[in-house]
C-alpha positions in Angstrom: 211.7 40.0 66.3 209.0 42.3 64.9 208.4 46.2 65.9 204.4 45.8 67.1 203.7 46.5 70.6 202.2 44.4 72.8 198.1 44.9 72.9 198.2 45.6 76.6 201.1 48.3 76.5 199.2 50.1 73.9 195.8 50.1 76.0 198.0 51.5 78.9 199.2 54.2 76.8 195.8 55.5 75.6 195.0 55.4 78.9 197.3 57.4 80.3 196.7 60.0 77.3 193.0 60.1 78.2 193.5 60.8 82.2 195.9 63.3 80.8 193.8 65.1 78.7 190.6 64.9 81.0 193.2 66.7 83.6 193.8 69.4 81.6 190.2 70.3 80.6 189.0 70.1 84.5 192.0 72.5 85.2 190.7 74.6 82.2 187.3 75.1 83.4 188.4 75.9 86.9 190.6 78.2 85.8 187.7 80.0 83.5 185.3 79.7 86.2 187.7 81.8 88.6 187.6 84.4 86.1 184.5 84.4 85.5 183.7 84.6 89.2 186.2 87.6 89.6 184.7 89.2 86.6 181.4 89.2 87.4 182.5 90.6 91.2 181.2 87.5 93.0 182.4 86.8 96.2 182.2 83.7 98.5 181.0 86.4 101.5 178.2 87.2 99.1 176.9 83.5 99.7 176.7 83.9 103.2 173.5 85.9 104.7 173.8 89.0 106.5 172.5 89.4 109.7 172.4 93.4 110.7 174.8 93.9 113.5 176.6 90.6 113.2 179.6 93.0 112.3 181.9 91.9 109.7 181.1 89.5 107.3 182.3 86.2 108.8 181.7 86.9 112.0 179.8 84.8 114.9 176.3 84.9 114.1 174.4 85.8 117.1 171.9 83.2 118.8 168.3 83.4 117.6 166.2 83.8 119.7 163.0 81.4 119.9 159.7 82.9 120.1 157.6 81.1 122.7 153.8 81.5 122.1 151.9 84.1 124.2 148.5 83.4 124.7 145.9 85.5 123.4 145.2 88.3 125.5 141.4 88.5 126.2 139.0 90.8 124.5 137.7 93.1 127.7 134.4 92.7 128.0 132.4 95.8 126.5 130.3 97.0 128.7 127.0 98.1 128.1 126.6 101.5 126.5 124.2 103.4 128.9 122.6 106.4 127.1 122.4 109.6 129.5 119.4 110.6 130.5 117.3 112.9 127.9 116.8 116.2 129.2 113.1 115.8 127.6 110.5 114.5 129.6 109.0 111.2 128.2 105.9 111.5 126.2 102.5 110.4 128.2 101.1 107.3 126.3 97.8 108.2 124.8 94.6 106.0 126.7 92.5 104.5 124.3 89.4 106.4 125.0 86.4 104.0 125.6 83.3 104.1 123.9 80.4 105.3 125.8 78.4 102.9 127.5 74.4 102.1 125.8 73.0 101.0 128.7 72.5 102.4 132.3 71.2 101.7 135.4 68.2 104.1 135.0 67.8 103.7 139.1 70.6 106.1 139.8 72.2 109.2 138.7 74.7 107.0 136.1 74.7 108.9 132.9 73.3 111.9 133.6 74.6 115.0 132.8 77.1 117.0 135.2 74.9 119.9 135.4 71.7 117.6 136.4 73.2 114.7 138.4 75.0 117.7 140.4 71.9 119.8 141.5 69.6 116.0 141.9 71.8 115.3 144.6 71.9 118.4 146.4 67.6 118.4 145.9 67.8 114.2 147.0 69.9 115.7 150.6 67.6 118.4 151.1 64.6 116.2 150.6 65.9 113.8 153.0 66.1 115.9 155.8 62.3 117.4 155.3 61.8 113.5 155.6 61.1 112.8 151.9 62.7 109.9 150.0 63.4 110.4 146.6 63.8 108.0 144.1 64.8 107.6 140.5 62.3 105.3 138.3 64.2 106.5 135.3 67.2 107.9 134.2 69.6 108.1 131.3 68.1 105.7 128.7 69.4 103.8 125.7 68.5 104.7 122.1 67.0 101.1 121.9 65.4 101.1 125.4 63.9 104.2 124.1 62.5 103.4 121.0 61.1 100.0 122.6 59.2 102.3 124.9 57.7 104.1 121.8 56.7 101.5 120.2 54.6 100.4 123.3 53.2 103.3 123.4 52.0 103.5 119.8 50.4 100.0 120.1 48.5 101.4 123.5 47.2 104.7 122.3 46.8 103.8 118.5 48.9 106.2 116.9 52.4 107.8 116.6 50.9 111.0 117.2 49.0 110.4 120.7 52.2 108.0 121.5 54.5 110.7 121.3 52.5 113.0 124.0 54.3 110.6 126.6 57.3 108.6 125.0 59.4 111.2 122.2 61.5 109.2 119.7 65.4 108.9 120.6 66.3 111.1 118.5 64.5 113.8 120.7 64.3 112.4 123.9 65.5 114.0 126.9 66.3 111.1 128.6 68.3 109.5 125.9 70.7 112.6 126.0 71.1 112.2 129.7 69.1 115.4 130.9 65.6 114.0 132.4 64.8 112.4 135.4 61.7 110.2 136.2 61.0 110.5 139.7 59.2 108.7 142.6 57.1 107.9 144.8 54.1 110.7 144.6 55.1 112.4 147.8 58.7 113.0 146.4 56.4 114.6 143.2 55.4 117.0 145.2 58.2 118.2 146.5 60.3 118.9 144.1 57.6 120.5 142.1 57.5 122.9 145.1 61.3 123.1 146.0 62.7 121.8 143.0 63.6 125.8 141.6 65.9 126.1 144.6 68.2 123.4 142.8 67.4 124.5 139.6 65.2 121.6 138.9 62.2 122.2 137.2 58.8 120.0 136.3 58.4 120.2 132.3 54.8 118.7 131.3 51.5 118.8 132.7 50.4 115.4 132.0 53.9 114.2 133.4 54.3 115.2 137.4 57.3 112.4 137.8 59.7 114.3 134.7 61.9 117.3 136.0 64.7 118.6 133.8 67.3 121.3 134.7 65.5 124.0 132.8 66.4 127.3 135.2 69.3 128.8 137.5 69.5 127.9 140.7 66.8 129.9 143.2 65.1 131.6 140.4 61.6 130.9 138.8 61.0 128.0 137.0 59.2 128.6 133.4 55.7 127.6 132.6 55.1 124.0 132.3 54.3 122.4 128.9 51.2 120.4 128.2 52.9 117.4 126.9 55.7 116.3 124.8 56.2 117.4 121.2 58.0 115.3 118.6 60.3 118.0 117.7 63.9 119.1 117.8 65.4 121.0 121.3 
């Protein structure tokens, strides 16, 4: 007989020394990890969460409660901002003033001035009842309608001087600054070249009995008549 073991007792034996061993360190590292745990002050109620008011640690959590979804509450509608009322009244809006008219209607009293349209109508009524129809031939006049006029008249009498006895440039003309009247027929002349004073209405040339201006006050004398027109300023 011979002293070796078997080959299959001897792989039982490391075996068992190996589960042995393995035991012991697993048994070592719990133990140090115990310690460890204690050391450091870790506890196993640390691992739980802490729900305030639950009460003791370990203790029923309560029930959570689940949100249901409100709906969005609607933005109120802004209403309009009214400002009050300013105490200032509103500005007036500025009319564009028009530009004064160059032409007329020389048959009436359009464009004349205030003073002369006003007492030509009061002399035109009184006429009318005496029986006498007064008419306008000619008016306010236009620079142009004036100066056409002139040049007629320079081409029928020959020169600017004699031409300007009966037709006066614009730039002096009565009629172009509203304050002569041509008047007819002959009849209607005459009487305001006897009444015309009364209204303030006077005859101005000799050679002219159908121009009248407003050249006095009311009821008094008229001045002496002028032989004709003179290219010169008022």
């Amino acid at each position: 007989m011979t002293n070796d073991l078997p080959p299959r007792r001897t792989v039982s034996v490391r075996t068992r020394l190996l589960s042995v061993t393995g035991l012991a360190v697993v048994a070592s590292l719990l133990i140090w990890h115990s310690q460890l745990s204690d050391f450091l002050g870790f506890d196993s109620a640390d691992t739980e969460p802490v729900v305030a008011g639950s009460g003791a640690p370990g203790s029923t959590k309560p029930p959570v409660a689940k949100r249901t979804a409100t709906p969005p509450t609607a933005k109120p509608t802004k209403p309009p901002s009214t400002r009050p009322p300013s105490s200032k009244p509103p500005k007036p809006k500025k009319t564009p003033t028009k530009a004064p008219s160059t032409s007329y209607d020389e048959s009436s009293t359009e464009g004349l001035s205030k003073t002369l349209r006003t007492r030509l109508l009061k002399a035109i009524a009184a006429a009318k009842t005496d029986g006498v129809t007064i008419s306008i031939t000619s008016g306010r006049r236009s620079a142009a309608k004036q100066q056409k006029l002139l040049d007629e008249a320079i081409q029928k009498y020959g020169s600017y001087q004699a031409a300007t006895r009966w037709v006066l440039p614009p730039e002096y003309s009565a009629h172009v600054k509203g304050k002569a009247v041509d008047i007819g027929p002959q009849l209607a002349m005459q009487w305001l070249n006897r009444n015309g004073y009364r209204y303030g209405i006077c005859r101005r040339y000799d050679n002219e009995p159908w121009h009248f201006e407003a050249l006095t006050t009311p009821g008094k004398k008229c001045p002496p008549r002028e032989p004709h027109a003179v290219a010169k300023a008022d």
